[in-house]
TORDO-434577 format. One record per residue (C-alpha): residue in one letter; x, z, y. Coordinates in steps of 0.5 Angstrom, whole numbers, plus 500, padded with zeros to 3 digits. Each point is the difference from the previous one (the first is absolute). Layout:
# residues N
REC  code  east   up  north
REC     a     X    Z      Y
...
***
This chain:
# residues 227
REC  code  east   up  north
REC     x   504  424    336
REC     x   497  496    506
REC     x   503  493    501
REC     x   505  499    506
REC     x   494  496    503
REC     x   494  506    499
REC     x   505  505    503
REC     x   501  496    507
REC     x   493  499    499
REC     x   498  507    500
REC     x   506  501    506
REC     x   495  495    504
REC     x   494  504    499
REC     x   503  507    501
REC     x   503  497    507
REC     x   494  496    502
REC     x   496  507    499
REC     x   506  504    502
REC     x   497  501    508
REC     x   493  503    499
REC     x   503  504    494
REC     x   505  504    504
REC     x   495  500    506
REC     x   495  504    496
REC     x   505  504    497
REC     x   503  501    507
REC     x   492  502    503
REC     x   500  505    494
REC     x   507  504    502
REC     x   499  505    505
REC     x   507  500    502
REC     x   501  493    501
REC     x   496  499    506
REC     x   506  505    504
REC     x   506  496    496
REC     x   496  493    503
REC     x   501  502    507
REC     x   507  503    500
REC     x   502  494    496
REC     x   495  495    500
REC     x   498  497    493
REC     x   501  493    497
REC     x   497  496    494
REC     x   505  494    498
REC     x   497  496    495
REC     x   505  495    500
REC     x   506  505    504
REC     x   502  502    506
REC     x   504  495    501
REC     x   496  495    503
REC     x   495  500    495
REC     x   502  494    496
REC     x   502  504    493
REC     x   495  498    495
REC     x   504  505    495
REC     x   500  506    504
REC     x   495  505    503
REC     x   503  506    505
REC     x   495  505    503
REC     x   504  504    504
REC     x   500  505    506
REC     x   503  496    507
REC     x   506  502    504
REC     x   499  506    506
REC     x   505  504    505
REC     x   499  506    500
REC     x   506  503    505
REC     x   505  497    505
REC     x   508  501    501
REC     x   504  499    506
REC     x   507  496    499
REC     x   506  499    504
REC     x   501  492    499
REC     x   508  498    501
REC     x   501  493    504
REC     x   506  497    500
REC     x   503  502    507
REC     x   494  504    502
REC     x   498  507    501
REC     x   496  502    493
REC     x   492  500    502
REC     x   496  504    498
REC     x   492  496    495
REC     x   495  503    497
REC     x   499  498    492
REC     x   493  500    496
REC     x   502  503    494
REC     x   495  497    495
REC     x   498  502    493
REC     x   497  496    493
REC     x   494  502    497
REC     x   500  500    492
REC     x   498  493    496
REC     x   497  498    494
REC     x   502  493    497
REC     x   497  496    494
REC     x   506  494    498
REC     x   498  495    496
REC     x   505  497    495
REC     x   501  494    497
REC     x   498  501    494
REC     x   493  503    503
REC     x   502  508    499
REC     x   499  504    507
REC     x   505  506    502
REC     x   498  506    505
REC     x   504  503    504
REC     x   499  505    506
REC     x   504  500    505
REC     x   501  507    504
REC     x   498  502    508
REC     x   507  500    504
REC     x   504  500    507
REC     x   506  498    502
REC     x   503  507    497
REC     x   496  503    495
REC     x   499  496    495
REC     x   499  502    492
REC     x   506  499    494
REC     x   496  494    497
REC     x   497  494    505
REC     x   495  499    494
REC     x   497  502    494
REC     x   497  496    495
REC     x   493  503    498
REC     x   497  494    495
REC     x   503  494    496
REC     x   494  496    497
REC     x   502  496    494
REC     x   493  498    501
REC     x   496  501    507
REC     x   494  500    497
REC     x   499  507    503
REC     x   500  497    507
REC     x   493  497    497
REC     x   494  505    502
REC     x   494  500    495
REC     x   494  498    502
REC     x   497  507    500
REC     x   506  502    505
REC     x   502  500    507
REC     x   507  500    500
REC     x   504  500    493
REC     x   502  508    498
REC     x   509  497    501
REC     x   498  497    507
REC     x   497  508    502
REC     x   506  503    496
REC     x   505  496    505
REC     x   496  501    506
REC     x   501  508    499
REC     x   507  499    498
REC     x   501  496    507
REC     x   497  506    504
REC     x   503  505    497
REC     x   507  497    501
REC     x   497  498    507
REC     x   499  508    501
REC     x   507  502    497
REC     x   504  495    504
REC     x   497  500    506
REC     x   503  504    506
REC     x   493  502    502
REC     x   498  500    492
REC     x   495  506    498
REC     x   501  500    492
REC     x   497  504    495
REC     x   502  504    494
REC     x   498  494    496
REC     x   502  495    504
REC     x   508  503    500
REC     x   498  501    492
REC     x   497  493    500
REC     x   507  497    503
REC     x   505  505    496
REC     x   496  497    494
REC     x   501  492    502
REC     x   507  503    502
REC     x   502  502    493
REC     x   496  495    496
REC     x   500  494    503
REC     x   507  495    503
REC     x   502  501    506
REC     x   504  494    504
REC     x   506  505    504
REC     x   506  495    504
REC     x   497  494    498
REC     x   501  502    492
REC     x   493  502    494
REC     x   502  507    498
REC     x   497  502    494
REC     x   495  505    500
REC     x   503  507    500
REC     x   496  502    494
REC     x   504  496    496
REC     x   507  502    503
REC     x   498  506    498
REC     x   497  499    494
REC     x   507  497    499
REC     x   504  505    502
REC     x   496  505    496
REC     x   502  495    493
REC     x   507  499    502
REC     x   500  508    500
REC     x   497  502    494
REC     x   503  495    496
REC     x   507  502    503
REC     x   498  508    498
REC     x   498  497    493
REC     x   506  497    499
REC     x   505  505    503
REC     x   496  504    495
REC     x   501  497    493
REC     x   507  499    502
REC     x   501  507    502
REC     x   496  502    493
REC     x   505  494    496
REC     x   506  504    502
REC     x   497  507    498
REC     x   499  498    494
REC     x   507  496    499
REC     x   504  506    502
REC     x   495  504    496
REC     x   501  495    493
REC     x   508  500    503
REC     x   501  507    501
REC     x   497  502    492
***
């Protein structure tokens, strides 16, 4: 295990590379370019807000209105007028988060409007004890993890998106994240789903099991009581 120090070194190097990785692997997706001018795109080395978060990275597609909505506005004393509101929506996010002891969490965030939104605001893609794989070998453009989140990142823009093209795979790819990974729903980490299940299973069998052995006790209780 890295010292707390090497960590947030290796979170600095991936961060002062982050812009040109992301660019090649954007140049590189051939439905990026389309996502990009729905949305616009930004890479974040120090966050979104304001760019001053020496431990976050955000690479996320921006804000666009994709419709407007007439309104009937009520004024004290006056007669309702009539506005015409944008309605807006999200595009989805990565976001790299370093902690204090130097271990980085990834979560994705999906594409949303003011009334379509998905169960989970985020899912929780990587927890990196040691963020080592954020460094590419010399032989290497972008680091093998960093392509792995980028294509994570576009399929959750393609399910998400109310202008999403998603296929077979990016629906399976997220039905995987979506089954395996944590999810943040209401403000609270939900255990993946595959160990709810898992639980529900065990709890099941154990449940049977038990409900067997002491049907079996009985039988043969009764059996040595009735001789």
């Amino acid at each position: 295990m890295k010292s707390r120090l090497s960590r947030i070194e290796c979170f600095t190097w991936f961060a002062n590379h982050s812009t040109a990785w992301f660019d090649e692997l954007a140049a590189s997706d051939n439905r990026h370019s389309h996502m990009a001018e729905l949305y616009g795109f930004l890479i974040s080395p120090k966050g979104r807000a304001g760019g001053i978060d020496d431990r976050t990275v955000d690479v996320f597609y921006g804000q666009r209105p994709f419709e407007s909505v007439k309104e009937l506005v009520h004024q004290d004393g006056n007669l309702p007028s009539l506005r015409r509101r944008l309605l807006v929506e999200r595009g989805a996010s990565l976001t790299y988060q370093r902690g204090d002891n130097g271990a980085v969490i990834v979560t994705l965030a999906p594409a949303i409007t003011e009334n379509f939104r998905q169960q989970e605001s985020a899912i929780v893609l990587d927890l990196m004890t040691d963020p080592s794989p954020l460094r590419a070998p010399p032989w290497l453009v972008v680091p093998p993890r960093i392509e792995s989140h980028w294509r994570c990142l576009m399929s959750y823009l393609q399910c998400t998106s109310i202008d999403g093209d998603p296929t077979l795979g990016d629906r399976l790819r997220l039905g995987w994240l979506r089954w395996t990974k944590p999810l943040i729903i209401e403000e609270q980490l939900a255990p993946p789903r595959w160990r709810s299940f898992a639980l529900q299973i065990i709890a099941w069998v154990l449940t049977v099991g038990l409900s067997g052995t002491v049907l079996f006790g009985l039988q043969w209780y009764f059996r040595d009581a009735l001789k």
